[in-house]
ZAKENU-417305 format. One line per 4 residues: for each residue z, y, x of N, C-alpha, C. Coordinates in steps of 0.2 Angstrom, whole numbers. Example, Ala and Ser with C-alpha at 12.3 -4.5 7.8 and 13.67 -1.06 7.14 Angstrom:
39,-28,66,39,-22,62,39,-16,66 ~ 35,-11,64,36,-5,68,39,0,64
***
This chain:
428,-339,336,429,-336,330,426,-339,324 ~ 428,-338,318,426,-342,313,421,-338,309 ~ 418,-342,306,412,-336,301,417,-332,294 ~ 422,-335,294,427,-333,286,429,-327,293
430,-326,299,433,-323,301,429,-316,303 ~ 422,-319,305,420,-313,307,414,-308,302 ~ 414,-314,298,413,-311,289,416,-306,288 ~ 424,-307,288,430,-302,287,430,-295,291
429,-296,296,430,-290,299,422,-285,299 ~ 419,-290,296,410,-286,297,412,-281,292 ~ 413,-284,286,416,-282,280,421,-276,280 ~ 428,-276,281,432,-273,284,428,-266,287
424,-268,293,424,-264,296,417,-258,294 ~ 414,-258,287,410,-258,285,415,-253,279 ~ 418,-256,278,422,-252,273,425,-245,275 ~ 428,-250,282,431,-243,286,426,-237,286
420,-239,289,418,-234,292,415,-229,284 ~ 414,-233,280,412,-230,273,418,-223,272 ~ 426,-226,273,428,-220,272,431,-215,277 ~ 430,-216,284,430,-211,287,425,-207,290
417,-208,286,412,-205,286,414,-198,282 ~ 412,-194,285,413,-186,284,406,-183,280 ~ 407,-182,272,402,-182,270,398,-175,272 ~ 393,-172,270,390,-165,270,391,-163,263
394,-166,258,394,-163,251,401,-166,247 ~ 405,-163,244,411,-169,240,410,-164,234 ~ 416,-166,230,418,-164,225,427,-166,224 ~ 428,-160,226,438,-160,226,439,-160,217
444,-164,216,446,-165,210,456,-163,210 ~ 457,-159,208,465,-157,206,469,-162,202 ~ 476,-164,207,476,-170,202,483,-165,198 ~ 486,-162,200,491,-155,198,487,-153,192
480,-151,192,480,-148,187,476,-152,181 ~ 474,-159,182,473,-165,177,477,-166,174 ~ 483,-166,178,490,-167,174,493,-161,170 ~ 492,-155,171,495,-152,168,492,-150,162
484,-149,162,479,-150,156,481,-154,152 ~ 484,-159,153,484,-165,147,494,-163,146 ~ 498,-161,149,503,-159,148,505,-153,141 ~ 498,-150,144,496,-143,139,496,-146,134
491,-149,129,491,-153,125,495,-157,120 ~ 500,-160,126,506,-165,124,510,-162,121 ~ 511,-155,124,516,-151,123,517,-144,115 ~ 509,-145,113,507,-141,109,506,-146,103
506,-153,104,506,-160,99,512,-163,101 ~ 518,-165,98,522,-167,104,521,-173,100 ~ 521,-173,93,521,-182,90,514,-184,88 ~ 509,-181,95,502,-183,93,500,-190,98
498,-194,100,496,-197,105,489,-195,107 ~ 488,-193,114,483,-190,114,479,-196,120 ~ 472,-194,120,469,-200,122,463,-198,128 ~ 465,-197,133,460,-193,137,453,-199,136
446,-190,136,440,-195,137,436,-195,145 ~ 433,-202,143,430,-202,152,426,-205,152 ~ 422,-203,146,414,-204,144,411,-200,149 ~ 403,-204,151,400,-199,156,401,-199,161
404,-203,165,405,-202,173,412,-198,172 ~ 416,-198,166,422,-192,165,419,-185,167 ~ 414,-183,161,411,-178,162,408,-177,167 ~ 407,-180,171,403,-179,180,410,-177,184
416,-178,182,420,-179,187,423,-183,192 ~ 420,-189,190,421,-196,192,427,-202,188 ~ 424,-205,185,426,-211,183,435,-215,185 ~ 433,-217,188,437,-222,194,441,-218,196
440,-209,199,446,-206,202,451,-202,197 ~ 446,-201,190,451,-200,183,456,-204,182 ~ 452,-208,180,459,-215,179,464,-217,183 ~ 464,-214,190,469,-215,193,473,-211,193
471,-204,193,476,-199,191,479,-200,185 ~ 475,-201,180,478,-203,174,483,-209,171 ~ 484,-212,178,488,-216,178,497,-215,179 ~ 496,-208,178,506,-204,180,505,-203,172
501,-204,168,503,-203,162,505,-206,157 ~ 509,-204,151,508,-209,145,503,-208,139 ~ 497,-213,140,495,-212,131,491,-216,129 ~ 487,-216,125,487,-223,118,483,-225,122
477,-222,125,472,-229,128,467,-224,132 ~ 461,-224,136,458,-220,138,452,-220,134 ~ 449,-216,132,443,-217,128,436,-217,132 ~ 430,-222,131,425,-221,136,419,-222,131
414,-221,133,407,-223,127,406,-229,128 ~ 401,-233,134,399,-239,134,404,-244,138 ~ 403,-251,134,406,-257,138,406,-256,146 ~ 399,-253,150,400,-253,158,406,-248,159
408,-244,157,411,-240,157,420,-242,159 ~ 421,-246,153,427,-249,152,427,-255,159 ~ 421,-256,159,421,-263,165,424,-260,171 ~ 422,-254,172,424,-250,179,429,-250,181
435,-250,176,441,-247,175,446,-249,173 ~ 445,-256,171,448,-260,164,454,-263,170 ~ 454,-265,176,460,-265,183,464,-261,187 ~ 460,-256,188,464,-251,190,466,-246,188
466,-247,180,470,-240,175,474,-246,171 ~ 482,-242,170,486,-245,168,486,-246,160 ~ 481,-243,158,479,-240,151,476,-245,145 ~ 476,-247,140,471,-250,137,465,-244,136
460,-245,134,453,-243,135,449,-245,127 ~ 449,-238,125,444,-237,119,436,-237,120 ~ 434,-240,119,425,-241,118,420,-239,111 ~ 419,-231,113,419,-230,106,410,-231,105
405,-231,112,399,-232,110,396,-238,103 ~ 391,-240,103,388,-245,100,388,-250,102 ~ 390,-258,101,389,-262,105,385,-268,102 ~ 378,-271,105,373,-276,102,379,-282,102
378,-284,95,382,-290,94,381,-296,97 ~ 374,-297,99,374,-303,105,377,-302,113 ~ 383,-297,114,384,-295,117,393,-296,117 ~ 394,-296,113,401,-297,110,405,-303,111
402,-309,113,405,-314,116,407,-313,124 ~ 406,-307,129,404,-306,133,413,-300,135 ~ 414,-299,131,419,-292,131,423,-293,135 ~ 430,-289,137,435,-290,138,440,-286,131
442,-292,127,446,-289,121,453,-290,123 ~ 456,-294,130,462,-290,130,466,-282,132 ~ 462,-281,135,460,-274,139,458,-268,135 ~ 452,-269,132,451,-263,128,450,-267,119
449,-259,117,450,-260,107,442,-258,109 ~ 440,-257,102,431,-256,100,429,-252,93 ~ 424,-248,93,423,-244,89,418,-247,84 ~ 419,-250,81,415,-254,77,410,-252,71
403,-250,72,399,-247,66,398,-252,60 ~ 399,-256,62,395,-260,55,399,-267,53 ~ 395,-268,46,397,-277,46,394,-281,50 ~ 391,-280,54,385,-286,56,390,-287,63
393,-279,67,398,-278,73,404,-284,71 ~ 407,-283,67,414,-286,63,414,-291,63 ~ 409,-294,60,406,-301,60,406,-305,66 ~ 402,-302,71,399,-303,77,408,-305,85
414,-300,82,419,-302,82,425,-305,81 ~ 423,-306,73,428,-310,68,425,-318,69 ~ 418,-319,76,418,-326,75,423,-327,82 ~ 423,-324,87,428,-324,92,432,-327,90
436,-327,85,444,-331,86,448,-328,90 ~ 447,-324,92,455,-321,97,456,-314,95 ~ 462,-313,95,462,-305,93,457,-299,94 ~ 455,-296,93,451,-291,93,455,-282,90
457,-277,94,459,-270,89,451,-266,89 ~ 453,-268,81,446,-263,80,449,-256,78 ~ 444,-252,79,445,-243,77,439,-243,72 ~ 439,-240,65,434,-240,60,432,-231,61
424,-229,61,425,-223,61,421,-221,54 ~ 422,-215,51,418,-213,45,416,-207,48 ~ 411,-208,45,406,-199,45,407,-194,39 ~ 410,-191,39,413,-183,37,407,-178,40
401,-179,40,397,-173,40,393,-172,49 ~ 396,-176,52,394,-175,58,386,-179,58 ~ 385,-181,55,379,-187,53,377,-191,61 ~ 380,-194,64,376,-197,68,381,-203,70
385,-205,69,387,-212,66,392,-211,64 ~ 397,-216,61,399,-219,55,399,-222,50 ~ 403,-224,45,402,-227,41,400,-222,34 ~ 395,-221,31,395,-219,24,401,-220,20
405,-218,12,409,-217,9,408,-223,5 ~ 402,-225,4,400,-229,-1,400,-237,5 ~ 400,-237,11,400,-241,14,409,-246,18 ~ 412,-241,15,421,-241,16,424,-248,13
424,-250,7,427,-256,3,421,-263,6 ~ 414,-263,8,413,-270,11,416,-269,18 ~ 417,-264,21,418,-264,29,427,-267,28 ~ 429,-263,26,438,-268,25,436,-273,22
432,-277,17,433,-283,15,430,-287,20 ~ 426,-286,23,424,-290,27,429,-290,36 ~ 435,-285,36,441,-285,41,444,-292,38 ~ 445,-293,30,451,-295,28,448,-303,31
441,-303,31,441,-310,30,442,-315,37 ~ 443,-308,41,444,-312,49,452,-311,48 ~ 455,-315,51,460,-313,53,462,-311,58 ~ 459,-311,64,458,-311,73,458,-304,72
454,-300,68,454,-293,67,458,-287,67 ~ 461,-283,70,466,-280,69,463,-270,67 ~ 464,-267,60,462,-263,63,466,-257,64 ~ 466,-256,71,471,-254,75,468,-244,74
463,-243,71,463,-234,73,457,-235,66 ~ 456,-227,64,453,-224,61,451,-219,62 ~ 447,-216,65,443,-210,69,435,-209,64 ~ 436,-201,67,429,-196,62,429,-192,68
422,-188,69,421,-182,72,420,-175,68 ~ 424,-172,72,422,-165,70,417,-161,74 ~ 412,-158,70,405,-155,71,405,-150,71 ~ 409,-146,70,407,-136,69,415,-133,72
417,-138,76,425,-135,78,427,-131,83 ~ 421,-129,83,418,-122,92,416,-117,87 ~ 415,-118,79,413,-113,77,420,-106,76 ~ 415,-99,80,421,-94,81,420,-88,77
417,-90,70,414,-86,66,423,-90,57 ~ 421,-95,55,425,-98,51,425,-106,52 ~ 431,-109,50,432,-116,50,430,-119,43 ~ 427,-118,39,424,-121,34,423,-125,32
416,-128,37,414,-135,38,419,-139,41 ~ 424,-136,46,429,-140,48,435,-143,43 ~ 436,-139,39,441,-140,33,437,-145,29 ~ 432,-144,27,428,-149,23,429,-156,24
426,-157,33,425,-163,36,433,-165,33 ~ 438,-164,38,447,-166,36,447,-166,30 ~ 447,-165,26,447,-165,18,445,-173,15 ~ 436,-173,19,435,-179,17,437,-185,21
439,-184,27,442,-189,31,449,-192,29 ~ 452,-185,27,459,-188,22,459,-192,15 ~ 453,-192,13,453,-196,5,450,-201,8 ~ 446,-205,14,445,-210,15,452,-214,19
453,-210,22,460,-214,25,464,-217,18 ~ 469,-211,16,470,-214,9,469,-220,8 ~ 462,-220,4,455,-224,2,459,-233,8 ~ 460,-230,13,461,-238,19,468,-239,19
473,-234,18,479,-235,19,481,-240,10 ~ 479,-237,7,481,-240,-2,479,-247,0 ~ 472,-250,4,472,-257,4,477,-262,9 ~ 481,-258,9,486,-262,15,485,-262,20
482,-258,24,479,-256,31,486,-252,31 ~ 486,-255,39,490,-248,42,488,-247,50 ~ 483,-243,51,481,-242,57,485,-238,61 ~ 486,-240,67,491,-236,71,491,-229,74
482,-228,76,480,-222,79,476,-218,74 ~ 476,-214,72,472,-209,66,470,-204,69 ~ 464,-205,72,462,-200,76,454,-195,72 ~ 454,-187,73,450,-183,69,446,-180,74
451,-176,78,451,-169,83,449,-172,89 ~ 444,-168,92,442,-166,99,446,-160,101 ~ 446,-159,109,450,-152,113,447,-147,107 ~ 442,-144,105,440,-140,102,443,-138,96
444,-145,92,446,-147,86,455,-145,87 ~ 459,-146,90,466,-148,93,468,-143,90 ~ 467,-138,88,470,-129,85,468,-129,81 ~ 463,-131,77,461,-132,67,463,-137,65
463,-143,66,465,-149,61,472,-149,57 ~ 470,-148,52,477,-148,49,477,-156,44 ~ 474,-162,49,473,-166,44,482,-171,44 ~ 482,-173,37,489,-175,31,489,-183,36
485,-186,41,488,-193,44,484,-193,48 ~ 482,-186,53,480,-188,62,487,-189,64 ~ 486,-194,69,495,-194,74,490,-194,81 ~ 484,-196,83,481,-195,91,473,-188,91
474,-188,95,470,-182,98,464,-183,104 ~ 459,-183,104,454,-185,109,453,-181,113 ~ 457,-180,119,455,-173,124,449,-174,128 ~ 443,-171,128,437,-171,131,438,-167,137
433,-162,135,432,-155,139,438,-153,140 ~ 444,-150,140,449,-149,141,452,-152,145 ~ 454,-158,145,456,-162,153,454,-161,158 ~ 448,-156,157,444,-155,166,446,-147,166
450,-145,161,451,-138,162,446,-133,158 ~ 441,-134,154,435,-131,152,439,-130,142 ~ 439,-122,143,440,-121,136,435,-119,131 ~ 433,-124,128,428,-124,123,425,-121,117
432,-114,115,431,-107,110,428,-104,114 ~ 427,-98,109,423,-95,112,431,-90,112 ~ 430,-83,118,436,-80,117,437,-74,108 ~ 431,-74,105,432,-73,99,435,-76,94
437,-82,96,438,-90,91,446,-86,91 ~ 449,-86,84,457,-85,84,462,-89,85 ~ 459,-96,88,462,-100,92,463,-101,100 ~ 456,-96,104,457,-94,109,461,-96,116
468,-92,113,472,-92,116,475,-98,117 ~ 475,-103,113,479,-109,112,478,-115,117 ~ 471,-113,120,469,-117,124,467,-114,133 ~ 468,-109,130,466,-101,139,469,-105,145
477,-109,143,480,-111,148,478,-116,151 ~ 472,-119,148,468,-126,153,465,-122,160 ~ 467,-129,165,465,-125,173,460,-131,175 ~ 453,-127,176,448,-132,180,448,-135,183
449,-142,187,450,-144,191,443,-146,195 ~ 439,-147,196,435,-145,200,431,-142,204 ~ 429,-145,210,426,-138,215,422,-144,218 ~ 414,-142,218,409,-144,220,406,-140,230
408,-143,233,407,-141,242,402,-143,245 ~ 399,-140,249,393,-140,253,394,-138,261 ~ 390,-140,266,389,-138,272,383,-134,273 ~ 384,-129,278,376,-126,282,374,-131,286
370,-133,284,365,-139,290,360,-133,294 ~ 358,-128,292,352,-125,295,353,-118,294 ~ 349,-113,299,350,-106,299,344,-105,302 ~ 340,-100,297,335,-97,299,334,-90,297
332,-85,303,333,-79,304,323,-77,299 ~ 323,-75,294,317,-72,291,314,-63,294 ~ 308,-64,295,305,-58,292,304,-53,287 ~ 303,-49,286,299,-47,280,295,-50,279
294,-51,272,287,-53,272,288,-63,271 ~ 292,-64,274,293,-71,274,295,-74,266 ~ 294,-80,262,295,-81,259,300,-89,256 ~ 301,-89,253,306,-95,253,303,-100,250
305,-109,251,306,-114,245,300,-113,238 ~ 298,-118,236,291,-121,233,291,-112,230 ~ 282,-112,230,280,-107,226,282,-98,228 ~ 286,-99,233,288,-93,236,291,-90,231
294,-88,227,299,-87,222,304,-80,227 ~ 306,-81,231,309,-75,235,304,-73,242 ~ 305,-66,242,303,-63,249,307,-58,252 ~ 306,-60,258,314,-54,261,309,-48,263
313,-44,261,311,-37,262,314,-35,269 ~ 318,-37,271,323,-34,276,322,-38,280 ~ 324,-37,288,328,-47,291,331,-50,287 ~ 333,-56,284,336,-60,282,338,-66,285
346,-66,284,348,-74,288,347,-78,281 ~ 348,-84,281,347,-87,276,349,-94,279 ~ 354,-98,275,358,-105,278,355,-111,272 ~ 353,-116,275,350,-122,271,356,-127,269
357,-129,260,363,-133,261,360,-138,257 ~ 362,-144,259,360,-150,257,360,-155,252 ~ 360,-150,247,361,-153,240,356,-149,235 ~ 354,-151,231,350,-148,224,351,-152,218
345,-152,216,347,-152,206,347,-159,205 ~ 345,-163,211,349,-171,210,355,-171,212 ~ 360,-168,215,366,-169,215,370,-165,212 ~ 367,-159,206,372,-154,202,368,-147,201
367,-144,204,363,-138,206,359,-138,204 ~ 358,-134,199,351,-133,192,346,-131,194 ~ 342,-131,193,336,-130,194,334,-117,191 ~ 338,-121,187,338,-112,181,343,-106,187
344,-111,192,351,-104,198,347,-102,200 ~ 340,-105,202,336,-102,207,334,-95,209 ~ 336,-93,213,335,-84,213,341,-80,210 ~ 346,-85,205,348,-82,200,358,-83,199
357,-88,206,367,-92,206,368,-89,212 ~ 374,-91,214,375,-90,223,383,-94,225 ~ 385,-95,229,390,-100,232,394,-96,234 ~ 401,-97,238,405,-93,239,407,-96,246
411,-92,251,415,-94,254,419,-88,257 ~ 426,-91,255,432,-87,254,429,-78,250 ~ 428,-75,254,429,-68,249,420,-67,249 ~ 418,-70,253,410,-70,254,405,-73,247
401,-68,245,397,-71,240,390,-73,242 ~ 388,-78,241,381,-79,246,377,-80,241 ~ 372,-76,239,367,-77,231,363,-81,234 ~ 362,-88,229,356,-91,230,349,-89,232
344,-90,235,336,-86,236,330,-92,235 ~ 327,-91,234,322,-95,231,322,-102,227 ~ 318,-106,226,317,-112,222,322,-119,225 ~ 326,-119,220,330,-123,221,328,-131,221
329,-135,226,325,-142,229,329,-147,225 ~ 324,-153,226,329,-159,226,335,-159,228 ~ 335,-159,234,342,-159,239,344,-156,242 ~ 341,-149,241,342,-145,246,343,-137,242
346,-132,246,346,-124,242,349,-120,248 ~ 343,-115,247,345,-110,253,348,-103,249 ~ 354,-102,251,358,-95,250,356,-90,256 ~ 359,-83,255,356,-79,257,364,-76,262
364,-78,268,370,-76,275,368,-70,277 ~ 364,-66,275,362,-59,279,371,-54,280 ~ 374,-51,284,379,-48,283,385,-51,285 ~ 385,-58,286,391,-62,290,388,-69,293
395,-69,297,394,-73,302,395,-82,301 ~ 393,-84,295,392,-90,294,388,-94,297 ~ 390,-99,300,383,-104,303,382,-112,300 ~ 380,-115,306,378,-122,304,385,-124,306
385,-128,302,393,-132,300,398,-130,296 ~ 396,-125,293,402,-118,290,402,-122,282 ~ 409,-121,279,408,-123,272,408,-118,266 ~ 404,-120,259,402,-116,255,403,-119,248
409,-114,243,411,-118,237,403,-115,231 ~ 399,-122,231,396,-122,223,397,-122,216 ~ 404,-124,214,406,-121,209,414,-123,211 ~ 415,-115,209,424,-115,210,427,-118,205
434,-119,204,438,-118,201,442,-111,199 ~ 440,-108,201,443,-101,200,438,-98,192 ~ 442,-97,188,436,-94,182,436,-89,182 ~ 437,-84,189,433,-75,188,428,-78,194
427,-82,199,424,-84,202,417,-83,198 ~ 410,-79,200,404,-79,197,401,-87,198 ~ 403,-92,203,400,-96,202,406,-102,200 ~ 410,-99,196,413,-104,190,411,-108,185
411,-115,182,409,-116,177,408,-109,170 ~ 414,-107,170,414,-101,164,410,-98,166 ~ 408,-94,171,404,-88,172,398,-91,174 ~ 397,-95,173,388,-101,173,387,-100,168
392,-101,163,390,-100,155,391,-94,153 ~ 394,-90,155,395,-82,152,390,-79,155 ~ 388,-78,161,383,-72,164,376,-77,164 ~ 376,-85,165,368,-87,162,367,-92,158
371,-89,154,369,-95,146,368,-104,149 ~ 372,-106,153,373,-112,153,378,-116,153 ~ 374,-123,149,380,-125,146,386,-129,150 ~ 393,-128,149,397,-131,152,397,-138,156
397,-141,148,396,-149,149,392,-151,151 ~ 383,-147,151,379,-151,156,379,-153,163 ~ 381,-144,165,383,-143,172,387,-149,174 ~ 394,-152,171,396,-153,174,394,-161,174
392,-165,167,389,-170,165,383,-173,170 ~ 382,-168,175,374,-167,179,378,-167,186 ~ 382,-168,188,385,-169,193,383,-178,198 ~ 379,-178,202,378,-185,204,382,-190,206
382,-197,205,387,-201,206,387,-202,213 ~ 381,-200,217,381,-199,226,385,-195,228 ~ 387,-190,225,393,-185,228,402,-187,228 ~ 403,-188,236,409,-191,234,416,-187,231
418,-190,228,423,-185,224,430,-187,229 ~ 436,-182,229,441,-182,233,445,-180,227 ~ 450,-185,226,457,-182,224,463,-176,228 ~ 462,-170,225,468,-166,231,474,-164,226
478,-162,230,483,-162,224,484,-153,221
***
């Protein structure tokens, strides 16, 4: 046998077992309800192009398994923060790829410009590739009040003249953020922002610019923008199902119809029957007053599970509510079995997809003030994620 040969099957067979390994923790991802989330959207924009984001690991939902699913779809391009991001993805998503982070201009010779476009802060960016000589779609972004990048108003006429002097340059988008578009009291600051985002547009369309994507709105933003030349729409939080008013917001409703696609699963590795008196996990934080069962699962605040549930969350399995009990570990959290017959090998959902579910993302945030996006942003990249339908 040859070494090309037996190379091949080490390989092969390394792979194999990689995935018929039976993990103790997944994370199931809906791809029914990925699609219909972005469907919602489409269907409430219809002449909008909408541009799913999957910054972040795709909010801690996984990267790579996003973009596949998101491959039954049409839309202007995927949006991601850093160039690593775009690298992951740039083959197996049929999509061009928006890069909206920052990117060191000694770093720009290095790109893949025919695959993705680039969110471009500065002249020094521009420059750095308008030396490239090969096409490049730039997206220009201005700051409308959100202060944390963009260009200034007074910074707008060198940044086009220094487009014009490339000609490789294309600028293919103009994007702002909106920063108070969760506010459920008035949209004031949000009217302002569009206001001034539309006289800078203006401002770039009057020089002979004609940018193809005019993008303003995040999910939040998507039911207040009333801007005069957005035609795309940046779906974040909403593509994972996660609606970002509050139910006082008079927009509320307009996005209620988003479904979570996530569900975070666990196994009992271990059962241990307590005494009274017995106490739990660092610093004793629980003691059982009663006999207590109590089942050990095998994950904690490094692969998702905060640290703040301790004593204060709880897991489910099927109608069974199992409350967390003491100090939640690195990799590990013990709930509380007393009353049913769960054991070692039994499976238990960490956070549903169901939102009356008390260990739903929503209800993480309603009943203990925490925040959605971190929850799910905090999700380990160790945890294998399954696409189900």
């Amino acid at each position: 046998m040859s070494l090309y040969t037996r190379l091949h099957k080490l390989v092969y067979g390394r792979h194999r077992a990689a995935r018929l390994y039976q993990p103790l923790n997944r994370i199931e991802l809906s791809r029914a309800a990925v699609l219909e989330n972005f469907s919602l959207l489409q269907r409430q924009h219809p002449k909008f192009s909408i541009m799913p984001v999957l910054k972040a690991n795709a909010y801690g939902h996984g990267l790579e398994e996003m973009a596949d699913i998101l491959n039954a779809v049409n839309c202007g391009f995927l949006a991601v923060d850093g160039y690593f991001e775009a690298a992951k993805i740039r083959f197996n998503s049929k999509h061009r790829i928006l890069v909206m982070g920052y990117i060191k201009s000694e770093n720009v010779p290095l790109l893949d410009t025919k695959r993705c476009s680039f969110v471009v802060q500065d002249k020094a960016g521009l420059e750095a590739f308008g030396r490239l000589r090969r096409p490049v779609r730039i997206h220009m972004e201005l700051n409308t009040g959100m202060n944390r990048l963009g260009l200034q108003p007074e910074e707008v006429d060198e940044y086009l003249a220094t487009l014009k002097r490339f000609p490789n340059l294309e600028l293919e988008g103009v994007m702002s953020h909106l920063a108070d578009a969760d506010n459920e009291a008035n949209d004031i600051f949000t009217k302002a922002q569009i206001a001034a985002f539309d006289k800078q547009v203006e401002r770039i369309l009057s020089q002979g610019f004609k940018p193809k994507f005019i993008h303003i709105a995040q999910t939040a933003g998507s039911a207040k923008s009333q801007s005069a030349y957005a035609n795309g729409l940046r779906l974040g939080i909403g593509l994972y199902g996660i609606n970002p008013l509050s139910p006082k917001d008079l927009h509320y409703k307009d996005l209620s119809g988003l479904k979570p696609i996530l569900e975070l699963k666990s196994t009992i590795i271990k059962v241990i029957d307590l005494k009274p008196g017995d106490k739990v996990s660092y610093n004793g934080i629980f003691t059982a007053k009663e006999p207590t069962r109590i089942g050990v699962l095998p994950l904690g605040y490094y692969e998702g599970v905060i640290r703040e549930l301790s004593n204060a969350g709880c897991v489910t399995n099927s109608s069974n509510v199992l409350p967390i009990v003491g100090r939640i570990c690195m990799n590990h959290t013990t709930v509380n079995l007393t009353g049913n017959n769960l054991t070692v090998g039994d499976e238990v959902t960490i956070f549903s997809a169901n939102p009356t579910n008390p260990n739903s993302v929503v209800r993480l945030y309603t009943d203990h003030k925490l925040f959605s996006y971190t929850l799910l942003a905090g999700l380990s990249d160790s945890v294998r994620r399954v696409i189900v339908q």
